[in-house]
C-alpha positions in Angstrom: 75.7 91.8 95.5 75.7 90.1 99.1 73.9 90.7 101.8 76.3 89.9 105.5 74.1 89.4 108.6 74.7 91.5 111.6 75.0 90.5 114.9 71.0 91.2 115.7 70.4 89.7 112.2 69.8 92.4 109.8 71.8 92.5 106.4 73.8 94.5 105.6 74.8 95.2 102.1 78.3 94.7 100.9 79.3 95.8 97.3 81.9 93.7 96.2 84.1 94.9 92.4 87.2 93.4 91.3 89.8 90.1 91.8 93.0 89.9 93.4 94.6 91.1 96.3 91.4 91.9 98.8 90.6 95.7 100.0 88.1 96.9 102.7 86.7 100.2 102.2 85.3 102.2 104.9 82.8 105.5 104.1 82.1 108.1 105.4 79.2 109.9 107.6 76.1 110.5 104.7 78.0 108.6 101.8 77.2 105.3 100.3 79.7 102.5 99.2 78.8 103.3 95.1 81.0 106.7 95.8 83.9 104.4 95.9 83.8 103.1 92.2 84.6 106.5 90.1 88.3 105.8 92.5 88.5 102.4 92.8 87.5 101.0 88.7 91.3 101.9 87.8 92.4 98.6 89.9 89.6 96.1 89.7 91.6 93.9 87.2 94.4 94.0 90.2 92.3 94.4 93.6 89.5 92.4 94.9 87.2 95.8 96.9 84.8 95.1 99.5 82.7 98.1 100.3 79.9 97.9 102.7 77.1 100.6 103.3 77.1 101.2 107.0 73.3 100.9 109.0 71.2 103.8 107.7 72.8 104.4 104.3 72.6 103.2 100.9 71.5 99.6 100.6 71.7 99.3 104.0 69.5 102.3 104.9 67.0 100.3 106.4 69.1 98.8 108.8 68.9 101.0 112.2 71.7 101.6 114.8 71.0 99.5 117.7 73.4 100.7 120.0 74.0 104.4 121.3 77.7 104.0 120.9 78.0 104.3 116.9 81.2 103.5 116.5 81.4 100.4 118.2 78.0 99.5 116.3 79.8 100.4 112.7 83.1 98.2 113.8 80.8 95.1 114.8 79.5 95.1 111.5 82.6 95.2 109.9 84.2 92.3 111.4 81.0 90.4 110.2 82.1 91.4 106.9 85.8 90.3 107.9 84.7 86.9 108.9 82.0 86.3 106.6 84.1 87.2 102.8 87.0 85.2 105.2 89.5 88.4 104.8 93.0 87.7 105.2 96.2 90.0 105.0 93.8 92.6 103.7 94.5 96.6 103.0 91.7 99.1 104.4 90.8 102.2 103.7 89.0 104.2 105.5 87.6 107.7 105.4 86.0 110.1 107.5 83.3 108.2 109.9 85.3 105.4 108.1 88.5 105.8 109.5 87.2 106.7 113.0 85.6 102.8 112.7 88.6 101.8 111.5 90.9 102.6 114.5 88.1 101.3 116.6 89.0 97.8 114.8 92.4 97.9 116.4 90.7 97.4 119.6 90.2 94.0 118.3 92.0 90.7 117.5 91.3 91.0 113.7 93.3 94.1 113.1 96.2 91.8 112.9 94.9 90.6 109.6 95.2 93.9 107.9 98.3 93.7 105.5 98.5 98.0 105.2 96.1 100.6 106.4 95.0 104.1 104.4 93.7 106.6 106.9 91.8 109.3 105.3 91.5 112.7 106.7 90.3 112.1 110.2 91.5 112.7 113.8 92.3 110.3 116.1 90.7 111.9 119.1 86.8 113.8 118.0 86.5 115.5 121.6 88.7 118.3 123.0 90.8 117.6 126.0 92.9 119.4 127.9 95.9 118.2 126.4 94.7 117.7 122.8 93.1 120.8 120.9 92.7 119.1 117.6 89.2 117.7 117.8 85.8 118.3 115.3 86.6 122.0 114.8 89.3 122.4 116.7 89.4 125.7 118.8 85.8 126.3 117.4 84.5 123.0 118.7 82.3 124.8 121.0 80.3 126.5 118.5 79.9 123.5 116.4 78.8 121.5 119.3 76.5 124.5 119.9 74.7 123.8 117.0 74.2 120.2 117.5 72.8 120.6 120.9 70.5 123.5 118.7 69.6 120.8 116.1 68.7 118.2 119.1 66.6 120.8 120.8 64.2 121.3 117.8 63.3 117.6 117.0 63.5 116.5 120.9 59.3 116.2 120.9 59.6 114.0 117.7 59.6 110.4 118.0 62.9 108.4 116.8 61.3 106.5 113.7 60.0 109.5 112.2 62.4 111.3 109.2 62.7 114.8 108.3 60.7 115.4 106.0 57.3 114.0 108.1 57.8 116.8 110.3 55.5 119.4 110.5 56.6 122.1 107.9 57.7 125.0 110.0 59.9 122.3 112.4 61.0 120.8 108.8 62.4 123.9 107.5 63.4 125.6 110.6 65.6 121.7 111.3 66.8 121.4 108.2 68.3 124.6 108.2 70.5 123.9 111.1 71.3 120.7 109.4 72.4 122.3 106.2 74.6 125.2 109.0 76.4 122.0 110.4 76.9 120.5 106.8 78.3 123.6 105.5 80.6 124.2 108.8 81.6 120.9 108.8 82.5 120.5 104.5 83.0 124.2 103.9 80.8 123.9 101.1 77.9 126.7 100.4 76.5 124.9 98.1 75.1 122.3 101.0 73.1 124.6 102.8 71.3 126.0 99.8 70.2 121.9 98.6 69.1 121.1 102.0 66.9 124.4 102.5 65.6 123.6 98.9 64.7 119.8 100.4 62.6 121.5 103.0 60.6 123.4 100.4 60.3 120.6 98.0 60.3 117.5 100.8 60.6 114.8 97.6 64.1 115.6 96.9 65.1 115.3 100.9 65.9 111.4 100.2 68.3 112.8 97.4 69.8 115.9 99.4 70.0 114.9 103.1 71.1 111.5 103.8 70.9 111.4 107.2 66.9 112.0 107.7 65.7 109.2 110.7 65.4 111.5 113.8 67.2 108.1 115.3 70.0 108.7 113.6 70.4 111.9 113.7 70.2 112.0 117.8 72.4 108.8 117.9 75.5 110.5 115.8 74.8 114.5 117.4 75.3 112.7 121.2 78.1 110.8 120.0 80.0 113.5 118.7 79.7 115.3 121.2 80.1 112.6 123.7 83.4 112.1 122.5 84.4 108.7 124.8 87.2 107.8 122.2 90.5 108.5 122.1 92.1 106.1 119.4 95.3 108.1 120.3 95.7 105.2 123.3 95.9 102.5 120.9 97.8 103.9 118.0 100.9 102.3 117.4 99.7 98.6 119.0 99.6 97.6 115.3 103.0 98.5 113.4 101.6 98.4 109.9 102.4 100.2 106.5 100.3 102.9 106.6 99.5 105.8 104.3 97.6 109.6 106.1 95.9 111.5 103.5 95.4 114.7 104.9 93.2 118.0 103.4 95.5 121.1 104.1 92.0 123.2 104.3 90.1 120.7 105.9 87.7 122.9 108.7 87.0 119.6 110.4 90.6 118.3 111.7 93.9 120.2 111.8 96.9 118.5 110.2 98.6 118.2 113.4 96.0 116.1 114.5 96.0 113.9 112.1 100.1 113.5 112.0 99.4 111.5 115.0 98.3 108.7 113.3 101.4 108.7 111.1 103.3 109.6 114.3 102.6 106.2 115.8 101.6 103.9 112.9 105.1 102.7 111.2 106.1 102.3 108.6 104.4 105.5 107.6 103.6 108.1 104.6 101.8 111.0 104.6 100.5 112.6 101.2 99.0 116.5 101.9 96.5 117.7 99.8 97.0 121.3 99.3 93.6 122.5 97.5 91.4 120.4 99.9 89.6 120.4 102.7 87.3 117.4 104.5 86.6 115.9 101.0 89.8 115.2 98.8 88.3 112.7 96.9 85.7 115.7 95.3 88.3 118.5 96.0 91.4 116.8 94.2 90.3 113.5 92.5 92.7 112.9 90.1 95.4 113.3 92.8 93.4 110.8 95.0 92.9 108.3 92.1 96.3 108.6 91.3 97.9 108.5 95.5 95.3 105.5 95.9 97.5 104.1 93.4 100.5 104.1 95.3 98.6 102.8 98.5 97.8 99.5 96.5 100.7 98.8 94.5 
């Protein structure tokens, strides 16, 4: 598979399956691009994908963030994946961390050489506002971000290149279990916090369990979550392309209204609900998603 260099020269990996019509896929925060191929192998005779691992994950998880703001970081490495495969009237997906990069992309020239756009369960604005109550968490954003600041709090005497699971034991487990609390708020999934406290106990499964282990990292995306400088909700609608919302009905992370905004102001648009889901509707409904990805391609 090929490597693209970055802009400060690193290489970052790009997993390319398929022929035909070109699609850019976009993951999300803690997944790696080989997630994509149980939802994507349906197409490959029809659809060419391109689907890099951003800095810090999968084949790319050497490669460190190099700027505080991490979505601008994530969208400058995608249009060096633009320009270097040469991608014209190309569909993207994106999910998640995904999507947020992808409506940083409209912020650039290149958007105009996506053909259709799949926006996958994501709101277009992270932070609260005053007029805009549909951020990470919504009403409960405060607690959330509560825990981050927690989480920051207990590695702040640990240098950036160390991971998880070199720090000392009692910080490890005492870190990790805040990490598994946000996890579990942020997926609704129970089953998160009981892997990552078993990573702590037994630190060679961490690498397996908890993809997100350089402190680096960790600081980089708490700060800029909660920083919350973006509001995508500004340029929404300066690109009037086809695009399909997939929304979790039971998502904890973004409320549906929120997310109707991007259909609101991206036309032609189509919004398919997921009743039995939440932040993950690829795991929570996958036979709907292969089959509603489907529809997005053809």
């Amino acid at each position: 598979m090929p490597t693209v260099m970055t802009r400060d020269q690193q290489p970052l990996y790009v997993r390319v399956v398929g022929q035909g019509q070109p699609v850019l896929m976009l993951h999300g925060l803690g997944m790696k691009s080989s997630q994509w191929l149980p939802f994507i192998l349906p197409f490959i005779r029809h659809f060419k994908f391109y689907m890099p691992d951003f800095r810090g994950f999968g084949k790319s998880k050497a490669l460190r963030l190099n700027q505080p703001d991490v979505f601008e970081n994530h969208a400058q490495d995608v249009l060096n994946v633009i320009h270097h495969f040469d991608l014209k009237d190309f569909y993207l997906v994106g999910y998640s961390l995904g999507a947020s990069t992808a409506l940083h992309l409209q912020h650039s020239p290149e958007f105009a050489r996506v053909r259709r756009y799949l926006h996958i369960d994501q709101s277009p604005c992270v932070r609260n506002r005053p007029d805009w109550n549909y951020g990470l968490f919504g009403t409960q954003q405060a607690q959330l971000f509560s825990q981050f600041q927690h989480m920051l709090d207990i590695i702040a005497p640990f240098e950036n290149h160390l991971l998880l699971h070199q720090l000392p034991y009692a910080t490890r487990r005492q870190a990790v279990a805040v990490l598994g609390e946000i996890f579990e708020t942020m997926l609704g999934k129970s089953l998160i916090k009981y892997l990552f406290n078993l990573s702590a106990q037994l630190p060679v499964l961490m690498p397996h369990v908890i993809a997100l282990s350089r402190l680096e990292d960790i600081r980089l995306y708490l700060n800029a979550y909660m920083a919350g400088q973006h509001d995508y909700r500004e340029i929404l609608g300066r690109w009037q392309i086809p695009t399909t919302v997939m929304i979790g009905m039971q998502s904890p992370l973004y409320h549906a209204c929120g997310q109707r905004v991007v259909s609101d102001k991206m036309q032609p648009a189509h919004v398919v609900e997921f009743q039995k889901s939440g932040h993950t509707p690829l795991l929570d409904e996958p036979i709907k998603f292969i089959r509603e990805l489907g529809r997005f391609l053809n």
